[in-house]
One Martini backbone bead per residue (centre of mass of N, CA, C, O) as a GRO file, in nm:
protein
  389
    1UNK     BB    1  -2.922   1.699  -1.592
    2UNK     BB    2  -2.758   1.452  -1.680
    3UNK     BB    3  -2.939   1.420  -1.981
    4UNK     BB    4  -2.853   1.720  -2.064
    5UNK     BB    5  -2.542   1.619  -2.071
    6UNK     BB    6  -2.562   1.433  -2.266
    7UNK     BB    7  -2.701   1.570  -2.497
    8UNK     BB    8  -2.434   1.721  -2.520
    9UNK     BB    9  -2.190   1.523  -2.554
   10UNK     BB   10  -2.323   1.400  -2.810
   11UNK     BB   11  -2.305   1.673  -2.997
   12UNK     BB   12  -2.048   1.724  -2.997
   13UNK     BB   13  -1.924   1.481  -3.117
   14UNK     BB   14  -2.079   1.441  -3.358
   15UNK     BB   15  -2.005   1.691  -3.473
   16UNK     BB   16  -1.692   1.620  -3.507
   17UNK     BB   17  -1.746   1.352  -3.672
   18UNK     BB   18  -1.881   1.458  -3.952
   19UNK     BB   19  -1.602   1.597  -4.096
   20UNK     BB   20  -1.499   1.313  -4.141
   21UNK     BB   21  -1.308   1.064  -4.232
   22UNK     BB   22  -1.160   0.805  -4.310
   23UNK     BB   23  -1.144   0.642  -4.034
   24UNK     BB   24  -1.364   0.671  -3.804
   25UNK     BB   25  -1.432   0.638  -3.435
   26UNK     BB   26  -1.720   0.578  -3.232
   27UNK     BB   27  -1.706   0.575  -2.847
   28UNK     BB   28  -1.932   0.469  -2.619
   29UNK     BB   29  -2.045   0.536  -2.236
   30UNK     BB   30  -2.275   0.352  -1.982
   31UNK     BB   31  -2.252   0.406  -1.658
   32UNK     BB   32  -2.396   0.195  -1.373
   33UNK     BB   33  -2.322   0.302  -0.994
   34UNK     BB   34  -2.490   0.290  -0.753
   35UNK     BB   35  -2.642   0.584  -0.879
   36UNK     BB   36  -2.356   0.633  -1.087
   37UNK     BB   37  -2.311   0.846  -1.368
   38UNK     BB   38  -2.135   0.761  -1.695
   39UNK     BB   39  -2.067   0.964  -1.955
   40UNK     BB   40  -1.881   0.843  -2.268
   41UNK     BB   41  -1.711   1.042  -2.525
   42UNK     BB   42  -1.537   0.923  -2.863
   43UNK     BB   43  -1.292   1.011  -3.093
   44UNK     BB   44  -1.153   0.868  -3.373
   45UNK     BB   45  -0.930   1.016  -3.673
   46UNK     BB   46  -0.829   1.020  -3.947
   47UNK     BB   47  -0.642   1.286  -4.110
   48UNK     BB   48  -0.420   1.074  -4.237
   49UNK     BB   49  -0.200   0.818  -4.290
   50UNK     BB   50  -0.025   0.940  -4.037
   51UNK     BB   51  -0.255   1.069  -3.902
   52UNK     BB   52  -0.440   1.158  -3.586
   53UNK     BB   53  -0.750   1.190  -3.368
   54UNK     BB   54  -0.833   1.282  -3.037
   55UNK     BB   55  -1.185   1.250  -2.877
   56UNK     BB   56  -1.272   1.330  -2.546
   57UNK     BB   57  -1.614   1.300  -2.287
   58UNK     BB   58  -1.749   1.385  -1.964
   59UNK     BB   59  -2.005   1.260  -1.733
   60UNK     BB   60  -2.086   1.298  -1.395
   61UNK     BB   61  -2.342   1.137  -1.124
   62UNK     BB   62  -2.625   1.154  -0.944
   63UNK     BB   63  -2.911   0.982  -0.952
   64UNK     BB   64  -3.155   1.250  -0.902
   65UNK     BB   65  -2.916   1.457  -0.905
   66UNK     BB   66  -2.746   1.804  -0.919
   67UNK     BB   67  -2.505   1.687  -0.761
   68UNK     BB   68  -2.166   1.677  -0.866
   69UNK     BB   69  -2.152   1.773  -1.152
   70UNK     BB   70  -1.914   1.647  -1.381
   71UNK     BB   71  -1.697   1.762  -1.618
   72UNK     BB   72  -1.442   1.604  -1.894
   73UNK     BB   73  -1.157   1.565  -2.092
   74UNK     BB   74  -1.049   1.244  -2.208
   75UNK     BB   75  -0.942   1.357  -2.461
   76UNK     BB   76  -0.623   1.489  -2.615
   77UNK     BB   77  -0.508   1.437  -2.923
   78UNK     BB   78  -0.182   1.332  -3.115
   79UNK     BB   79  -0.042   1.156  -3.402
   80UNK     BB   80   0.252   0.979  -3.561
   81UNK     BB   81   0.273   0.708  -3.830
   82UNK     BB   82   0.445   0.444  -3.889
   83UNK     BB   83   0.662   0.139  -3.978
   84UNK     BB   84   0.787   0.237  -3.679
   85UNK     BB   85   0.679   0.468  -3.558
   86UNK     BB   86   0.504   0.662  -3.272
   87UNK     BB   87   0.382   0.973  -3.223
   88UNK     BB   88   0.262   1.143  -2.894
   89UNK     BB   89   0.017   1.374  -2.770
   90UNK     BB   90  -0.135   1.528  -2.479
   91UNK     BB   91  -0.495   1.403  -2.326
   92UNK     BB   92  -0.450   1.087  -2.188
   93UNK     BB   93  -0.438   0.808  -2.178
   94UNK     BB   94  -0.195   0.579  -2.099
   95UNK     BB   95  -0.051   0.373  -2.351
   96UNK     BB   96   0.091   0.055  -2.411
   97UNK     BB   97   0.234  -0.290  -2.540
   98UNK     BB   98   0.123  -0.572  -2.386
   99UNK     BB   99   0.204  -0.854  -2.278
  100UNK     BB  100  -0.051  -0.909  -2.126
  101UNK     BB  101  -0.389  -1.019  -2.138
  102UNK     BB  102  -0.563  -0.874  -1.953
  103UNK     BB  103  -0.892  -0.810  -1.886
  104UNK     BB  104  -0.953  -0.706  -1.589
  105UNK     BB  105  -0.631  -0.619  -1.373
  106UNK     BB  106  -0.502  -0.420  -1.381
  107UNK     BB  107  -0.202  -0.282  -1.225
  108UNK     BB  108  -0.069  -0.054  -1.493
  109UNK     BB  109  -0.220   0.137  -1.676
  110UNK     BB  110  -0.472   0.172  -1.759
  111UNK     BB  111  -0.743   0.294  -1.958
  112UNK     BB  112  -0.882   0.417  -1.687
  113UNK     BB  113  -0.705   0.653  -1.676
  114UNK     BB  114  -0.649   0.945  -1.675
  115UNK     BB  115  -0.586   1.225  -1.805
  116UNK     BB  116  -0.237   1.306  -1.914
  117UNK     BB  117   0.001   1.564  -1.989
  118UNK     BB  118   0.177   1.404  -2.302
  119UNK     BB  119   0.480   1.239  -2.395
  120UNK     BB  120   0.529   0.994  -2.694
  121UNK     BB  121   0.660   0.680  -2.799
  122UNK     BB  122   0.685   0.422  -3.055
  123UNK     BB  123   0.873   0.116  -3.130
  124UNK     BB  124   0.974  -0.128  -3.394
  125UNK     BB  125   1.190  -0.440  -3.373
  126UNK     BB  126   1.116  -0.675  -3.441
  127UNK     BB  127   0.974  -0.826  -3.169
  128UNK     BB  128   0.999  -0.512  -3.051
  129UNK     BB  129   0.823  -0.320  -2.810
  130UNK     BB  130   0.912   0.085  -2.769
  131UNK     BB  131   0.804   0.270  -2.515
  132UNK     BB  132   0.765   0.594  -2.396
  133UNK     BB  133   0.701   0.855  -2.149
  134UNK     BB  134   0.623   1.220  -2.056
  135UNK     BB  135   0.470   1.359  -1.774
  136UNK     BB  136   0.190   1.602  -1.606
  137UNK     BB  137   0.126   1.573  -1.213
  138UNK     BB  138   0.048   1.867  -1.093
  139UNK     BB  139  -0.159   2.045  -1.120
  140UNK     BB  140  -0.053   2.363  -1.105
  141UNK     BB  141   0.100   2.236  -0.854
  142UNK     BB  142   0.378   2.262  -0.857
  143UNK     BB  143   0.636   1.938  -0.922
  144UNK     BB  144   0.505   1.683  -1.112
  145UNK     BB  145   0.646   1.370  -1.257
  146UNK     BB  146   0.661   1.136  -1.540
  147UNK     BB  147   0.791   0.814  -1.623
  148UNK     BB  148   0.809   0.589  -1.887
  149UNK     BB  149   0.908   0.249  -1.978
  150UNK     BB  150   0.885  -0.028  -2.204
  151UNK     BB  151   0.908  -0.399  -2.300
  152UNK     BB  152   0.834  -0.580  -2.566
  153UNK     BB  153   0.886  -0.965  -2.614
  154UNK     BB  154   0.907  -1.190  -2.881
  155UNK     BB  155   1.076  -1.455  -2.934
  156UNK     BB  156   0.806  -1.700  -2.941
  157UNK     BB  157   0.507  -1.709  -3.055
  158UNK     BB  158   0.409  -1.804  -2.737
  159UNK     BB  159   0.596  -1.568  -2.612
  160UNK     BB  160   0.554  -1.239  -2.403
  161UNK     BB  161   0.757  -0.989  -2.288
  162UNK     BB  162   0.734  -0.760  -1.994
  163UNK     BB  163   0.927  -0.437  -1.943
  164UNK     BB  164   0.919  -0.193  -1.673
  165UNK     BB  165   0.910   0.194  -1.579
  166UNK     BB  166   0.866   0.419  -1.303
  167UNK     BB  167   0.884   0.779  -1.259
  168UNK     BB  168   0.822   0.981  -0.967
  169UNK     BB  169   0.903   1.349  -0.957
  170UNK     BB  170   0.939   1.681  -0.746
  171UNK     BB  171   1.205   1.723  -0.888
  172UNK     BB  172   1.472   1.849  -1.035
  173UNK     BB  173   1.752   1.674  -1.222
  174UNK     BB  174   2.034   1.606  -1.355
  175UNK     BB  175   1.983   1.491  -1.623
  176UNK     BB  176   1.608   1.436  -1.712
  177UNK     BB  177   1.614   1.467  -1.999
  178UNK     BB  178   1.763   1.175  -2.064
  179UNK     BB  179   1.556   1.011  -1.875
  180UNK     BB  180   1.284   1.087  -2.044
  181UNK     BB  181   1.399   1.048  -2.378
  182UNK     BB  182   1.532   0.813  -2.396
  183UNK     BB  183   1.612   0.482  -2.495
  184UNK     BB  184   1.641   0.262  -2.174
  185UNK     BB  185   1.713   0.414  -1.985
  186UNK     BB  186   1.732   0.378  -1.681
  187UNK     BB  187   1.568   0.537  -1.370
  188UNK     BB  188   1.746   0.399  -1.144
  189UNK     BB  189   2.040   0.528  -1.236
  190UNK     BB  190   1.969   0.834  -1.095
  191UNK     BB  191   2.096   0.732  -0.807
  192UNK     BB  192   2.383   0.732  -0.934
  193UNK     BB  193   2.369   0.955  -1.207
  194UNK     BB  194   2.366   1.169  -1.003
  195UNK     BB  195   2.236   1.069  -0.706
  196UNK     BB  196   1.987   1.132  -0.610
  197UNK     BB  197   1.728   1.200  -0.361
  198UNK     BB  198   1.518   0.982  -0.226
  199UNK     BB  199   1.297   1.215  -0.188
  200UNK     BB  200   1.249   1.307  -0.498
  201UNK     BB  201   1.144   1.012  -0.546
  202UNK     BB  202   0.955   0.718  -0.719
  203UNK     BB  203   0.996   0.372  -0.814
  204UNK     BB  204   0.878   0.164  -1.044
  205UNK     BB  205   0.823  -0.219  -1.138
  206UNK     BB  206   0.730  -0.406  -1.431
  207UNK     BB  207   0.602  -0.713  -1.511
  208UNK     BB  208   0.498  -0.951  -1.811
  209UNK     BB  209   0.293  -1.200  -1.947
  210UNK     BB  210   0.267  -1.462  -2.229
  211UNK     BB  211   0.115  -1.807  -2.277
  212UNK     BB  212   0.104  -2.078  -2.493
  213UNK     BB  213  -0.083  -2.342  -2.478
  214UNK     BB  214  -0.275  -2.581  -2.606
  215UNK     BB  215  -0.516  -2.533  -2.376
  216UNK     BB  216  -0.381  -2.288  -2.263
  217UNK     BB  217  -0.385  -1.948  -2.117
  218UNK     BB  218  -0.093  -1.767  -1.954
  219UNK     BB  219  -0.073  -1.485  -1.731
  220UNK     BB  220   0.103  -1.176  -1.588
  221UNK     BB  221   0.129  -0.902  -1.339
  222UNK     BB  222   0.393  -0.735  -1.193
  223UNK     BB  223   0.444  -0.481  -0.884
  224UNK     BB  224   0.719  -0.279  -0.748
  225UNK     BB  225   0.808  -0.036  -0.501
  226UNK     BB  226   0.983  -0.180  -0.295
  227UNK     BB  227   1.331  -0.163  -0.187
  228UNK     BB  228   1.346  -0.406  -0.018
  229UNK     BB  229   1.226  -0.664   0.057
  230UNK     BB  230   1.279  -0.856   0.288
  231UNK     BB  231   1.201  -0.961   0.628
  232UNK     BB  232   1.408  -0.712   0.735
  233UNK     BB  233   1.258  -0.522   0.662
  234UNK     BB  234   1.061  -0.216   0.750
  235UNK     BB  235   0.923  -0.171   0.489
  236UNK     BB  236   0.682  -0.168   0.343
  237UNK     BB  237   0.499  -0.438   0.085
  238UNK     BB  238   0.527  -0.309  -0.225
  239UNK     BB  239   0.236  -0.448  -0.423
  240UNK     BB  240   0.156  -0.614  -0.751
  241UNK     BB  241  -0.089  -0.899  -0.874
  242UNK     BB  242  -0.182  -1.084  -1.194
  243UNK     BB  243  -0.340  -1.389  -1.239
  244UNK     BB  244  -0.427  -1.607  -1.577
  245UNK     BB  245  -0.673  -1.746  -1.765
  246UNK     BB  246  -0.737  -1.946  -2.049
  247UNK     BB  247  -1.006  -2.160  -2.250
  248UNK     BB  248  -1.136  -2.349  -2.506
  249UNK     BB  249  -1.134  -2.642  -2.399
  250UNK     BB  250  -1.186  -2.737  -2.086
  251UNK     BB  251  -1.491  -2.661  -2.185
  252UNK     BB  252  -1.723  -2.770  -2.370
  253UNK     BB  253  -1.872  -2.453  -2.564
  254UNK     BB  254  -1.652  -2.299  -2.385
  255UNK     BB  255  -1.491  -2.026  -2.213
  256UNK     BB  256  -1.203  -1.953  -2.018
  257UNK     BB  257  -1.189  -1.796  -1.688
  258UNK     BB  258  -0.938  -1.671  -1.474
  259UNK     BB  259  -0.869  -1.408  -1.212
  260UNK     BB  260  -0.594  -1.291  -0.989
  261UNK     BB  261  -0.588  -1.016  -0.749
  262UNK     BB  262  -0.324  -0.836  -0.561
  263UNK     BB  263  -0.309  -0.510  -0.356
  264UNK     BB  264  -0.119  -0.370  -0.152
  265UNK     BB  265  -0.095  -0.152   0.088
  266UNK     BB  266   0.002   0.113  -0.035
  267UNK     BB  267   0.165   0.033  -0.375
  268UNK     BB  268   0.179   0.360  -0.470
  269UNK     BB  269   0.352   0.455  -0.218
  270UNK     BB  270   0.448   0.710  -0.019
  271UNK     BB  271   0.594   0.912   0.223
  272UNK     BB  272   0.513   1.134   0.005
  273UNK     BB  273   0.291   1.278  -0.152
  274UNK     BB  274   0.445   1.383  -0.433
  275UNK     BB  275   0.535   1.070  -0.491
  276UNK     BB  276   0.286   0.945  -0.576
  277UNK     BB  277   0.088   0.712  -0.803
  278UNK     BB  278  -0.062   0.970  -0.917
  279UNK     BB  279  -0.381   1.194  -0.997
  280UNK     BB  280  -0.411   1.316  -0.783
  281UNK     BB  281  -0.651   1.112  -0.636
  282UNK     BB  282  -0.553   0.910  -0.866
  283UNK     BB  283  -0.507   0.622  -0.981
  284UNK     BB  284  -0.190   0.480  -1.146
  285UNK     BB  285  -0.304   0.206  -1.126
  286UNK     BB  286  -0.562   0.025  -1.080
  287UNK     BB  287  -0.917   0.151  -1.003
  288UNK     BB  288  -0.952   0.068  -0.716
  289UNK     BB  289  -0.638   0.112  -0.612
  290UNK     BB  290  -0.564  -0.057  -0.331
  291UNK     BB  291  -0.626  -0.239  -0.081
  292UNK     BB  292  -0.648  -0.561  -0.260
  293UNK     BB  293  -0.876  -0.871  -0.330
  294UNK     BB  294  -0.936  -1.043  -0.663
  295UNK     BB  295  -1.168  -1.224  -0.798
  296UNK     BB  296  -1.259  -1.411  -1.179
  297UNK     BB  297  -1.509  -1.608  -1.304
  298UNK     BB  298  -1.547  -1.689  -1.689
  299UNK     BB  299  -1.834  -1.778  -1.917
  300UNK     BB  300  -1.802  -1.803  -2.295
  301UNK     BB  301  -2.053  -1.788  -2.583
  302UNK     BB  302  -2.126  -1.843  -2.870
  303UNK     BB  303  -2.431  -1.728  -3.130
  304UNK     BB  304  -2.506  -1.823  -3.375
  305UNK     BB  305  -2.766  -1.707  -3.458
  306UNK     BB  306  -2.683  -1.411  -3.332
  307UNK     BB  307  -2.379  -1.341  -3.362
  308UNK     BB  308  -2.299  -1.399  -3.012
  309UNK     BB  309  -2.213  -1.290  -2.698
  310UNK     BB  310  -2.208  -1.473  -2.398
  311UNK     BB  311  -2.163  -1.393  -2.046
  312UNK     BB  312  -2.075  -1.616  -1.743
  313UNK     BB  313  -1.998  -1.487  -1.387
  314UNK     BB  314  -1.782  -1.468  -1.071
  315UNK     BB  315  -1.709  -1.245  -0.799
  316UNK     BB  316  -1.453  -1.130  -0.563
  317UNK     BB  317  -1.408  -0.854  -0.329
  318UNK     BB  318  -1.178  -0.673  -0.158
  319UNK     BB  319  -1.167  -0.425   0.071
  320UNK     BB  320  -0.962  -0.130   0.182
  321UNK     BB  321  -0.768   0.089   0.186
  322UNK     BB  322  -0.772   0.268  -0.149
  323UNK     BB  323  -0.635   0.476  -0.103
  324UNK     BB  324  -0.380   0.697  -0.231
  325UNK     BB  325  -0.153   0.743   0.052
  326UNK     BB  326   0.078   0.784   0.230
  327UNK     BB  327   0.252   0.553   0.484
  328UNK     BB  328   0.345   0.726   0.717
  329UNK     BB  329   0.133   0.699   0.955
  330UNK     BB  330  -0.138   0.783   0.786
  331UNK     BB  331  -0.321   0.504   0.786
  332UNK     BB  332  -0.600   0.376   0.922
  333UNK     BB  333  -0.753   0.078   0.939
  334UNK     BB  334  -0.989  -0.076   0.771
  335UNK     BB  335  -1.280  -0.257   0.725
  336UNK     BB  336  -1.332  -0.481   0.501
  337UNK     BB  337  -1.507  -0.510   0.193
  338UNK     BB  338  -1.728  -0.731   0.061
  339UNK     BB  339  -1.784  -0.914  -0.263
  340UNK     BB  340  -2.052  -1.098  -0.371
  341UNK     BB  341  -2.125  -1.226  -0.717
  342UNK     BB  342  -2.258  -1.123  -1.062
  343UNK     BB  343  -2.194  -1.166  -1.416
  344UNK     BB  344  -2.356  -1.024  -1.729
  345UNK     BB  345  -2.324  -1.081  -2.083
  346UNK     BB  346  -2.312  -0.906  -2.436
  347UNK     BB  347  -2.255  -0.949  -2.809
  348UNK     BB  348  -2.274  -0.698  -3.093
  349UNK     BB  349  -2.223  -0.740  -3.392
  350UNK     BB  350  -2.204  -0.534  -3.672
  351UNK     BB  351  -2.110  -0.389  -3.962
  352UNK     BB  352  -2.030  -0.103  -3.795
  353UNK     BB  353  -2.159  -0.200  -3.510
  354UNK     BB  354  -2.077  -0.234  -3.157
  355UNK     BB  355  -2.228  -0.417  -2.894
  356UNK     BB  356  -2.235  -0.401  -2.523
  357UNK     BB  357  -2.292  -0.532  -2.202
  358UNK     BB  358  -2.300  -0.502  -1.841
  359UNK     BB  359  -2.344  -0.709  -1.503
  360UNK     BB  360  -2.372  -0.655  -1.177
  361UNK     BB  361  -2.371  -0.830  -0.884
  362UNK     BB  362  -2.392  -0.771  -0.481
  363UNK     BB  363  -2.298  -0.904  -0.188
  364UNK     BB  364  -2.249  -0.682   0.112
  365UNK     BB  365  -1.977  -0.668   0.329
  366UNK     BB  366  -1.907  -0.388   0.501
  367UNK     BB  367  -2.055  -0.162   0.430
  368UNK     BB  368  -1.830   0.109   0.426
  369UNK     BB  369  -1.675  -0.049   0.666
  370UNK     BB  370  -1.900  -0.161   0.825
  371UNK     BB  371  -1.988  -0.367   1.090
  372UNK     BB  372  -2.218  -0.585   0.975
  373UNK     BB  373  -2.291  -0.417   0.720
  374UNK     BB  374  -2.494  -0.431   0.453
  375UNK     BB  375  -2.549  -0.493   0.072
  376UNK     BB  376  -2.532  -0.339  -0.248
  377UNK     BB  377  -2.422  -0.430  -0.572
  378UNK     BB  378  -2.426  -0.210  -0.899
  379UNK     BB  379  -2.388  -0.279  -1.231
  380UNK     BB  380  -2.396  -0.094  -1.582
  381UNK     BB  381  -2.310  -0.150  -1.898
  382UNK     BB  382  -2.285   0.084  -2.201
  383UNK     BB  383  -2.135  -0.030  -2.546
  384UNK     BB  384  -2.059   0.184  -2.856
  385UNK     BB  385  -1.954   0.119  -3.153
  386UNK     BB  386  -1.829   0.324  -3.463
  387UNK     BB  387  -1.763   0.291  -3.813
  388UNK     BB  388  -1.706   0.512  -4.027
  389UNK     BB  389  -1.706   0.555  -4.393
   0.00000   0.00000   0.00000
């Protein structure tokens, strides 16, 4: 089953491919973990000077079995861009320009969060890039709204900061759409001007930023949900944290990277189901939701021979619930289950194809959160870029 629906996914990209101009883009991806695979592909493909265009599909299944097997649209969208902005709308993942260099571990609207039907624009005003955008995250049940808007500031070339503001809103409030539309003005002046009430709403605070060292390369994202956070508050402390560090030359070489991040229990939630930062299920943080903490040092070496990178390194992460759940007494602790492993990449650049691998292994500690139960975590991930004439 999942074979032949693969083999669906490729041909209607394909098909949607052939008609397409110069300047398309085509990028499949085969993930396979733990026995679950997810077959992703998508086109991207300029319609003219100014106009683009995105398609994307996915589907995912149990291997070796017809249960559970899911199709979905990945990306339906439209932009038009020049030398100032660019505006987009459709279904697809929310994107804009980071600050940090975060290779591994987004906590704030990573590339692979669910497709979300939105508008918004973006532009470039000397070395400032300011993104805004506005969501629709009801599932066609009740009224759930996302606000989003960032700005990218680099001072000074070794220097890049950036910060963040999101707004989730379960009811409409007296100018939201000046609070949606407008650049810059925050979300969290809602609170004063017109006074919304606590209960309607969840505000999150996001900054970002790169350093670039002369021998080494340090970035890092905060995100934080809870105010205030002070000892004697009695509110949990929702936040999100990843640092790291890049370097060419600290080991002769090789490429050394090294990334550290904790996401607190609950660090995306809400009192209230609706105002939640997700999107039905699906956290819009973390990619693997929230109560973990996950570290990865990887290296990586050119190989002039094969025009290729290799890469290898170890990780480790602890999960606790990581659904992202209302907190207020309804999620009870549990088990943490841990992964110690190791991971091997490798990149291969052809003149218009571009191919890469990635292999996951570890040995799993408290498995599916059962205490000393043993197992095993497997990833393969396979991605092909093809860049059309």
């Amino acid at each position: 089953m999942l074979r032949r629906t693969i083999l669906s996914v490729l041909t209607i990209v394909l098909c949607l491919s052939l008609p397409a101009m110069a300047g398309t883009k085509v990028d499949m991806t085969w993930d396979m973990q733990n026995g679950v695979n997810e077959f992703i592909a998508g086109v991207k493909t300029d319609l003219s000077q100014n106009f683009s265009l995105k398609l994307g599909v996915s589907t995912t299944g149990q291997m070796g079995s017809n249960a559970d097997q899911t199709f979905a649209v990945r990306q339906l969208g439209l932009s038009y861009h020049n030398h100032f902005i660019r505006v987009f709308g459709g279904a697809m993942a929310p994107q804009f320009d980071r600050a940090s260099d975060t290779q591994i571990h987004h906590i704030f609207m990573p590339d692979t969060s669910p497709a979300l039907p939105h508008l918004g624009y973006t532009f470039d005003y000397d070395s400032v890039t300011y993104t805004k955008l506005y969501a629709d995250l009801s599932r066609k049940a009740g009224y759930k709204r996302l606000g989003v808007h960032h700005i990218r500031w680099q001072p000074v070339p070794y220097l890049t900061l950036g910060f963040g503001e999101a707004i989730v809103a379960s009811q409409p409030f007296p100018g939201d759409l000046y609070y949606y539309s407008l650049p810059v003005l925050p979300y969290y002046l809602a609170k004063y001007f017109p006074g919304i009430a606590t209960s309607i709403d969840n505000a999150i605070f996001y900054g970002d930023g790169t350093l670039q060292l002369p021998r080494l390369k340090l970035y890092g994202e905060l995100l934080v949900n809870e105010f205030p956070m002070a000892p004697t508050e009695t509110n949990p402390k929702l936040y999100a944290i990843t640092l790291g560090l890049e370097s060419e030359t600290l080991i002769a070489g090789w490429d050394l990277l090294v990334e550290l991040c904790h996401v607190s229990d609950q660090a995306y939630s809400n009192g209230l189901p609706q105002n939640i930062f997700a999107y039905g299920n699906q956290s819009l943080g973390h990619v693997l939701g929230d109560d973990l903490t996950a570290g990865d040092v990887r290296f990586s070496k050119h190989l002039p021979k094969f025009d290729a990178e290799a890469r290898i390194g170890v990780f480790y992460q602890k999960l606790g619930n990581t659904d992202v759940a209302p907190w207020i007494g309804q999620v009870p602790p549990v088990t943490p289950e841990k992964t110690y492993g190791i991971k091997l990449g490798f990149d291969k650049p052809f003149t218009k194809l571009h191919l890469s691998f990635d292999l996951e292994l570890g040995y799993v500690v408290n498995d599916r959160h059962q205490e000393d139960n043993a197992g095993y975590h497997s990833r393969a991930v396979l991605k092909g870029s093809w860049q059309m004439p």
